[in-house]
C-alpha positions in Angstrom: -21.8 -7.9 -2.4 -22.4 -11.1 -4.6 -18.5 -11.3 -6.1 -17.1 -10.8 -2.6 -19.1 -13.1 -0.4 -17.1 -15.7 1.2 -14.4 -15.4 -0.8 -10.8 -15.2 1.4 -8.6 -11.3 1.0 -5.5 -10.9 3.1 -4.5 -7.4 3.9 -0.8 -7.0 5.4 -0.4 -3.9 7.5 -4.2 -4.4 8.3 -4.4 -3.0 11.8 -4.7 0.4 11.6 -5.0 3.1 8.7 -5.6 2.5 5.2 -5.3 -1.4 5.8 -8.3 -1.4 8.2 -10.3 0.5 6.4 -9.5 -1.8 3.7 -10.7 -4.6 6.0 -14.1 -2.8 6.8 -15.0 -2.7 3.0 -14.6 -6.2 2.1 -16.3 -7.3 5.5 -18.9 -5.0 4.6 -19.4 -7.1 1.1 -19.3 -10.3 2.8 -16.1 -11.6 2.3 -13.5 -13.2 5.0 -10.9 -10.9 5.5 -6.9 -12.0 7.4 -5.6 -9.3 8.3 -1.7 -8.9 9.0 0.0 -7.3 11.3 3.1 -7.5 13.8 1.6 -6.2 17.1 -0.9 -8.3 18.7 -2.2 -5.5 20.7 -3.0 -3.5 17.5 -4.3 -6.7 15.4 -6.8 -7.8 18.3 -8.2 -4.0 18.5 -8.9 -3.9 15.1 -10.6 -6.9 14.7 -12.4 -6.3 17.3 -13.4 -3.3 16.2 -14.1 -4.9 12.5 -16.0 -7.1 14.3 -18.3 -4.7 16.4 -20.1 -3.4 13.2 -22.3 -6.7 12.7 -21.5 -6.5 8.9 -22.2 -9.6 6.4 -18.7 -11.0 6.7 -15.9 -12.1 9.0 -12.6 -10.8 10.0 -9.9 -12.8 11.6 -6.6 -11.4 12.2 -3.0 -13.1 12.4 0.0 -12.0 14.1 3.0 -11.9 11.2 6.1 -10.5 10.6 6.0 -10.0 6.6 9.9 -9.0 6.8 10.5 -12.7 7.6 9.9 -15.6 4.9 9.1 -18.1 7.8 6.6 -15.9 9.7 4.9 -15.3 6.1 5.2 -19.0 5.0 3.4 -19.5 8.1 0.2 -17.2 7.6 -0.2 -18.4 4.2 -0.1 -22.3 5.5 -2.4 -21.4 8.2 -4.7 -19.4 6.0 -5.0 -22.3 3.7 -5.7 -24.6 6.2 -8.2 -22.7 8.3 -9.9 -21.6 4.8 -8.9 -23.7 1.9 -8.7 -20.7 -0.5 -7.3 -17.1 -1.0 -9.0 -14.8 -3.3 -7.7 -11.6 -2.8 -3.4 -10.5 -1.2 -3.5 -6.9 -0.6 0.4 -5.2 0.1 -0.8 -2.8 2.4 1.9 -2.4 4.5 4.9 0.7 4.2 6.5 3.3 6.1 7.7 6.6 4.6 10.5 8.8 5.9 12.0 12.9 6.0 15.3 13.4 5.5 17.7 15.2 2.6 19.4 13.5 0.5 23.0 14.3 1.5 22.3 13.7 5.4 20.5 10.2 4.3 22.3 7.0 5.5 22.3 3.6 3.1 20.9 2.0 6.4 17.7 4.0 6.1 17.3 3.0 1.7 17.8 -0.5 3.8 15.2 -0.5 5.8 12.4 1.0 3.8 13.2 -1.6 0.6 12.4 -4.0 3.4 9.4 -2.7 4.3 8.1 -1.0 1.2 9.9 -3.5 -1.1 10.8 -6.6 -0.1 7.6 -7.4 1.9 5.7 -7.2 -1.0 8.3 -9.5 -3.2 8.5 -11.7 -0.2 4.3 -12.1 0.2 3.7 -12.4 -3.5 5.7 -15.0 -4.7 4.6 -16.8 -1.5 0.5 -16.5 -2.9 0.9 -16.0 -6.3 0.2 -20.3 -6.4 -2.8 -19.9 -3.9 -3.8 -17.1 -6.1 -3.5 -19.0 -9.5 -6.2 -21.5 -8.6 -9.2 -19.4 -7.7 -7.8 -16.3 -10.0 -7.4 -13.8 -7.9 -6.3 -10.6 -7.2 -2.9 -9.1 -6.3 -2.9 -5.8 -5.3 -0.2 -3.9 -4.4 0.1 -0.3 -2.9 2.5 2.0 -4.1 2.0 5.8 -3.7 2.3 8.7 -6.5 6.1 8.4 -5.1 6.4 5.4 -7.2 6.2 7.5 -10.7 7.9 10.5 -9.5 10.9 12.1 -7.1 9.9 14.6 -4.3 12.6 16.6 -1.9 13.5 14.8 2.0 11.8 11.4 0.9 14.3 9.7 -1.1 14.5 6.1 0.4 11.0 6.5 0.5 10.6 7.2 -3.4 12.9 4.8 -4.5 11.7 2.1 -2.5 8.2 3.1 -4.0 10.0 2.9 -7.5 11.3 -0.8 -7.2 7.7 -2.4 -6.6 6.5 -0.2 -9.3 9.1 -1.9 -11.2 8.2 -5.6 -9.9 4.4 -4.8 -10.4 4.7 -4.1 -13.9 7.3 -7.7 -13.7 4.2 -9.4 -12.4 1.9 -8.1 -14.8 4.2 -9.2 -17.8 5.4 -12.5 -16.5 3.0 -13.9 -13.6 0.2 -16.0 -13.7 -2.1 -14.9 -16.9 -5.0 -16.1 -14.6 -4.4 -13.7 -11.7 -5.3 -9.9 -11.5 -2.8 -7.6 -10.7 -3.6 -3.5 -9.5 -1.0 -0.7 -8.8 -2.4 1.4 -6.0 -0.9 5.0 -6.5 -2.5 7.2 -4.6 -1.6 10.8 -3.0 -1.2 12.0 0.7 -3.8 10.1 2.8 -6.0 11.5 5.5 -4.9 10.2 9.1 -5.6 11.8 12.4 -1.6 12.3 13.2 -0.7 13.8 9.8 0.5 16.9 10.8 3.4 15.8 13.8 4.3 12.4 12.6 7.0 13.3 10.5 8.1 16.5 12.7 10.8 15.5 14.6 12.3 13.7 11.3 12.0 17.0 9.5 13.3 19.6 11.9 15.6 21.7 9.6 14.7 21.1 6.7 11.8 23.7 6.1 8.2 24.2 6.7 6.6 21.9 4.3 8.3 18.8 4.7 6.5 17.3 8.0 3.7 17.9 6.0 1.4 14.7 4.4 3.6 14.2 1.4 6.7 16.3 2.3 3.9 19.0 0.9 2.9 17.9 -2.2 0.2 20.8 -2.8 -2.8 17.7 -2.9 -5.9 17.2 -0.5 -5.7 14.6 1.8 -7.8 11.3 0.4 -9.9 10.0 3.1 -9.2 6.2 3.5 -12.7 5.3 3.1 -12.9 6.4 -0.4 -9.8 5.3 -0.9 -10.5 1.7 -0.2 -13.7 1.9 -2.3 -12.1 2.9 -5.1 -9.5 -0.6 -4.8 -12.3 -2.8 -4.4 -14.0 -1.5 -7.5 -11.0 -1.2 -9.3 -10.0 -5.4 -8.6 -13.7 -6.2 -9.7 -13.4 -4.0 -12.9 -9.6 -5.8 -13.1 -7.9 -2.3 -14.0 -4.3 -2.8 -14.1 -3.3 0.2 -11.8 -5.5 3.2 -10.0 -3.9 6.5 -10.1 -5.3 9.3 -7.5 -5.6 11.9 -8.2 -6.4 10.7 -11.9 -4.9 14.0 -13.2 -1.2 13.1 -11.8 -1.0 11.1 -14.7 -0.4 14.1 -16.7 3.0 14.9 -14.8 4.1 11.6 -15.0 3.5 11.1 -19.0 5.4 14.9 -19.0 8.3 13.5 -17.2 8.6 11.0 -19.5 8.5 13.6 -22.3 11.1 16.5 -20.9 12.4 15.2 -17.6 14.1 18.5 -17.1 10.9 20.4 -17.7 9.3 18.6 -15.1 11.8 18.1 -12.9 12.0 22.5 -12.4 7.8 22.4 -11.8 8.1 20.1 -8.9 10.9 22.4 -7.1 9.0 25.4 -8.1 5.8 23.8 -6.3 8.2 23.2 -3.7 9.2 26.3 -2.7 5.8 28.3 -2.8 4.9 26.0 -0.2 
């Protein structure tokens, strides 16, 4: 509780999901935690909810659009104003997608770089100053779909790809004084897992609605999930891989793309 307490983390997409669960742990260690998010009506429930469980720190929420450089500019003026400092920038927010390949339009690559991409390009260069002075942490999360292809979520993958790809940029040419974590983690637990993607997915078989178009993984509960960040920034590990074993595909593909590439449409289809 020590290294946290009153130190400043922002969390984008902090309203809901991963993101608030995120918020809970570092309130729970007594830090201040901003969260981000675009709908009021979500942001002021979660905070309040934050709030409710009397824990040693604070949580204050503002409402921000991080596709915008002005509404992001914005939060991070206000932030330093209202608390001098920020600590910790976590690049919560992302939206994933079902669709095939052939049938997918450039306007949907579009709009998940934006989201997936962009946003975190957008917020870090905008803290990465802030986070120089007090040495922070930048965290952004990715997904196991940022080392690897998987059928019906293309934009989604290759979105995931490019801020692997400006991660490793930031690791290599930011601020020596700042730490920087990869989040990659598999399919996580949420309460609408199983008919959020359906009506995206119709036709295009049983598995892909599924959490992670199918990917044969448990579910990681968000809790654990969020432990396992804040331990990783404090240990300053440069990326967090989950389930650790993945790692083994990835260093295959590496080896014999082709190899690899037949084992993941093989696990495909016995789904």
């Amino acid at each position: 509780m020590t290294y946290w307490k009153n130190k400043v983390v922002v969390i984008t997409g902090g309203s809901e999901g991963l993101g608030r669960e995120l918020g809970i742990e570092f309130v729970r260690l007594a830090a201040i935690v901003v969260i981000l998010a675009r709908d009021a009506g979500r942001l002021n429930l979660a905070v309040d909810q934050i709030t409710k469980l009397a824990m040693p720190g604070r949580v204050f929420g503002l409402v921000t659009d991080v596709t915008d450089d002005t509404s992001v500019q914005q939060a991070i003026d206000q932030i330093m104003a209202e608390h001098r400092q920020i600590d910790g920038w976590i690049n919560n927010v992302g939206k994933s997608t079902r669709v095939s390949l052939v049938n997918c339009r450039v306007e949907q690559y579009r709009e998940l770089m934006e989201i997936n991409f962009y946003s975190a390009v957008r917020c870090s260069l905008a803290v990465l100053p802030h986070l120089e002075k007090t040495a922070g942490h930048l965290i952004n999360i990715g997904s196991l779909a940022s080392k690897t292809g998987w059928p019906f979520v293309a934009p989604y993958a290759t979105s995931k790809h490019a801020l692997s790809a400006f991660h490793h940029q930031l690791r290599l040419e930011g601020p020596r004084r700042i730490h920087y974590l990869h989040v990659c983690p598999g399919p996580i637990q949420r309460s609408d897992s199983n008919v959020r993607y359906a009506d995206e997915a119709t036709g295009l078989g049983t598995t892909a609605a599924q959490p992670g178009a199918g990917v044969r993984l448990k579910g990681i509960a968000p809790q654990c999930l969020a432990a396992k960040i804040e331990r990783a920034c404090r240990q300053r590990k440069p990326d967090l891989v989950i389930p650790g074993y993945a790692r083994i595909l990835f260093m295959l593909a590496q080896i014999c793309p082709s190899w690899t590439d037949r084992l993941l449409m093989r696990t495909n289809k016995k789904r």
